[in-house]
BALOBA-1460 file (C-alpha; in Angstrom, 3 decimals):
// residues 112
<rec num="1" residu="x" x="-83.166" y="11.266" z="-37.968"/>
<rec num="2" residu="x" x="-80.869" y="8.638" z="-37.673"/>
<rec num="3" residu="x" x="-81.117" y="5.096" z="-39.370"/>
<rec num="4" residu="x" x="-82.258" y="2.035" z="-37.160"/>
<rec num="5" residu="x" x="-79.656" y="-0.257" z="-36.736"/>
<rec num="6" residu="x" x="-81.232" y="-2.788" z="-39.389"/>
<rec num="7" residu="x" x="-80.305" y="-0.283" z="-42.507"/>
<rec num="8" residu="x" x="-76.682" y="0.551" z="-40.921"/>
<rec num="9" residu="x" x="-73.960" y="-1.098" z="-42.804"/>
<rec num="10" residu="x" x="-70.812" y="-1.807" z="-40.694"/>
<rec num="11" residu="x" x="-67.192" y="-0.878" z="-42.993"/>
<rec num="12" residu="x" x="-64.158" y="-2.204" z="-42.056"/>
<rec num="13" residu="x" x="-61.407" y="0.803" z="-40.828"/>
<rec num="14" residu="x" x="-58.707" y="0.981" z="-43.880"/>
<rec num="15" residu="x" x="-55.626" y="-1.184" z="-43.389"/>
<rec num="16" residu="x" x="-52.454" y="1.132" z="-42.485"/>
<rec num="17" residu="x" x="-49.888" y="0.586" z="-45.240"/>
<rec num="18" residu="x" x="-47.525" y="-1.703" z="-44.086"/>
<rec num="19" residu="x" x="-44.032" y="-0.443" z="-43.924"/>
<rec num="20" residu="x" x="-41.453" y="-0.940" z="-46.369"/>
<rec num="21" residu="x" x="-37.515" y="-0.183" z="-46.075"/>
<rec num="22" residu="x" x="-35.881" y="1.798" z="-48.996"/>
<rec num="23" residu="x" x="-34.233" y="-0.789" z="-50.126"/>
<rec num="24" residu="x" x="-37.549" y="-2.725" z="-50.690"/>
<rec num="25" residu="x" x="-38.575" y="-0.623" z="-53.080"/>
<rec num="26" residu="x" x="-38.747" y="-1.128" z="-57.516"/>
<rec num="27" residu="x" x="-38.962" y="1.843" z="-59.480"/>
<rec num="28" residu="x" x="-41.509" y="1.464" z="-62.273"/>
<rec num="29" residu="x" x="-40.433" y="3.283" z="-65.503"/>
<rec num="30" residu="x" x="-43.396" y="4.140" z="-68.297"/>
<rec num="31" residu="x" x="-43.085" y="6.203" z="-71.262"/>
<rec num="32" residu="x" x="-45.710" y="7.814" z="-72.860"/>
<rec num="33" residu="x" x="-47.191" y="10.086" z="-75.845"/>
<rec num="34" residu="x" x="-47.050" y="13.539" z="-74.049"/>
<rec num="35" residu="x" x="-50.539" y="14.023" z="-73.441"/>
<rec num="36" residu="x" x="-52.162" y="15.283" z="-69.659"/>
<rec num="37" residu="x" x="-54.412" y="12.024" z="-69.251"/>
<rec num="38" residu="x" x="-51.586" y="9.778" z="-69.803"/>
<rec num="39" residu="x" x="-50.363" y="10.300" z="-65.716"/>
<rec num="40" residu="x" x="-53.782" y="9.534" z="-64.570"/>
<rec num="41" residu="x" x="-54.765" y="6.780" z="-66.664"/>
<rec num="42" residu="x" x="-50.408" y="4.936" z="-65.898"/>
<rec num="43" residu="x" x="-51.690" y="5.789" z="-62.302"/>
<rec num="44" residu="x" x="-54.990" y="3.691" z="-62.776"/>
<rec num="45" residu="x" x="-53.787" y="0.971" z="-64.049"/>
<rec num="46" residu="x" x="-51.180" y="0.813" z="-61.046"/>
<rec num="47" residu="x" x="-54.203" y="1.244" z="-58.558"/>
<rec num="48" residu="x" x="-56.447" y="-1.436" z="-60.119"/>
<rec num="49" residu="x" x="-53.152" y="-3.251" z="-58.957"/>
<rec num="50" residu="x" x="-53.598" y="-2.667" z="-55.647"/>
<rec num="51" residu="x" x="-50.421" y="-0.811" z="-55.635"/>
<rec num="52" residu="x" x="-50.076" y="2.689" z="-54.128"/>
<rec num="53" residu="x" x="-46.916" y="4.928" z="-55.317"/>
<rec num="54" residu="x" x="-44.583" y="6.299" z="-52.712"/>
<rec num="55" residu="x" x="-43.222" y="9.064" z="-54.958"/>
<rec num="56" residu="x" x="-44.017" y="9.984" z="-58.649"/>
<rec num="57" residu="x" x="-41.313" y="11.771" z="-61.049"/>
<rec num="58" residu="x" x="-42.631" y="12.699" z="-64.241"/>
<rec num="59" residu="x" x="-40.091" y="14.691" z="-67.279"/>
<rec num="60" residu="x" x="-42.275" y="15.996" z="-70.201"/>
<rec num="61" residu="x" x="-40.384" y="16.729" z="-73.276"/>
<rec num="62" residu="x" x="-41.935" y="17.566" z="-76.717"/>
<rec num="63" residu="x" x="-42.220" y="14.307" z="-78.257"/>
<rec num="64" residu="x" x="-42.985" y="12.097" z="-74.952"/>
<rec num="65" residu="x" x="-42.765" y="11.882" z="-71.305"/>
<rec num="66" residu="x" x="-40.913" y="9.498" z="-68.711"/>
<rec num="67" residu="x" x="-43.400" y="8.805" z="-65.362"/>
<rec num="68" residu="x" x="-41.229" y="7.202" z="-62.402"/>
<rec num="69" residu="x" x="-43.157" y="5.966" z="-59.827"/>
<rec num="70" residu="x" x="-41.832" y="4.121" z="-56.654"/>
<rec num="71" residu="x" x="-43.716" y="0.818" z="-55.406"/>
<rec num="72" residu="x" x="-43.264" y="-1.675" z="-53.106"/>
<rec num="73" residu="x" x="-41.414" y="-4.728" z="-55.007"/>
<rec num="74" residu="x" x="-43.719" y="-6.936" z="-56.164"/>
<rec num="75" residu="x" x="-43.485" y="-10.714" z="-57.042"/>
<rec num="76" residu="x" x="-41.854" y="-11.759" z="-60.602"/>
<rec num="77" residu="x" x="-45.674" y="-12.594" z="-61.282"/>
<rec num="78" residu="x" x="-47.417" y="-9.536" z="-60.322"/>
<rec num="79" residu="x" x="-44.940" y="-7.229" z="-62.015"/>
<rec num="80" residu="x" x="-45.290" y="-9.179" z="-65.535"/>
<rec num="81" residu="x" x="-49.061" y="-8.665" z="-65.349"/>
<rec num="82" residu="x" x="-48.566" y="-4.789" z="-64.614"/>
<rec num="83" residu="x" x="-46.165" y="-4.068" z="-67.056"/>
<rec num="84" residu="x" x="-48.323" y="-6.442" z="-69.694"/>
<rec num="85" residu="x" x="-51.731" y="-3.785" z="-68.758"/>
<rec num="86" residu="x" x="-49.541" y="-0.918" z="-68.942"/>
<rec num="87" residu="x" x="-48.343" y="-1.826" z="-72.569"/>
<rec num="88" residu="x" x="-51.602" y="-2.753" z="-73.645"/>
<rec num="89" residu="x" x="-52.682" y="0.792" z="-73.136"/>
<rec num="90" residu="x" x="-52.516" y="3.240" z="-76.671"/>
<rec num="91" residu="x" x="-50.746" y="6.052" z="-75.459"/>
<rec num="92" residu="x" x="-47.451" y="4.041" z="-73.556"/>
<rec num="93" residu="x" x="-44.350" y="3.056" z="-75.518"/>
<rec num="94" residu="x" x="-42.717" y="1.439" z="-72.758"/>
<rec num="95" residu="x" x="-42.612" y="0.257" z="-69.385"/>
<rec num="96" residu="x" x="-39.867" y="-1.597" z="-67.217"/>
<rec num="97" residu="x" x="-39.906" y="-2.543" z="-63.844"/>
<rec num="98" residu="x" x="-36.150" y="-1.895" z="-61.982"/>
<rec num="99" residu="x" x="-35.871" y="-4.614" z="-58.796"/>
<rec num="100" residu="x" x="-34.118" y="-3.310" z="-56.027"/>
<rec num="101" residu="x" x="-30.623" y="-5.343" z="-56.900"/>
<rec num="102" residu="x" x="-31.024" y="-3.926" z="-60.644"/>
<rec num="103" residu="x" x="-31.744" y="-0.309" z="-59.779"/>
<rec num="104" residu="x" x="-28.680" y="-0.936" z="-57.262"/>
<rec num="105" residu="x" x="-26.568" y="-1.571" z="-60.007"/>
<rec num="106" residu="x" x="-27.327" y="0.646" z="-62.611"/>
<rec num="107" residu="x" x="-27.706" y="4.075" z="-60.116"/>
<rec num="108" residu="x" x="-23.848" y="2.535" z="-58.051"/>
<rec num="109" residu="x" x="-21.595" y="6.206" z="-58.770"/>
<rec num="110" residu="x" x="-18.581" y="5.050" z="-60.621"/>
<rec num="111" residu="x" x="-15.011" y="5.581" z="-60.797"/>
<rec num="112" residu="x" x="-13.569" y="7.207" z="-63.750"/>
């Protein structure tokens, strides 16, 4: 039986992503005890953000693990405030945020 049309709630449709060149992009850097809730609780933080990764890379080694995540770059504001929530959590070390023009620089192949 369906509802009448007093009880129906309307939802908006979800906003498409908005697109974002490559070069647009900051790759957020976290490292972190090595334990398997670490990725999903980084990941959390970065949702409650309103921030949605492109691409996650994540190294484990024995005493921690590295978790790269791609975002879209975010103001000089809203970065501070991530990377303040992510090092207020127990279980991360560190966490850096690499702008476009820095992660330019440091990945540019050079000559030897």
């Amino acid at each position: 039986m369906p509802f009448p049309a007093s009880q129906m709630i309307a939802v908006p449709a979800a906003a498409a992503p908005r697109k974002i060149t490559r070069d647009r992009f900051e790759i957020l850097r976290v490292e972190a005890e090595p334990s398997p809730h670490v990725i999903q609780h980084v990941l959390d933080i970065v949702a409650r953000h309103g921030i949605f990764p492109f691409a996650i890379m994540v190294q484990h080694h024995a005493l921690w693990q590295l978790i790269e995540a791609e975002i879209p770059e975010l103001p000089e504001s809203g970065a501070r405030t991530l990377l303040r929530d992510l090092q207020r959590s127990a279980n991360v070390r560190s966490a850096t945020s690499l702008r476009p023009k820095r992660r330019a620089e440091m990945y540019r192949p050079r000559k030897f």
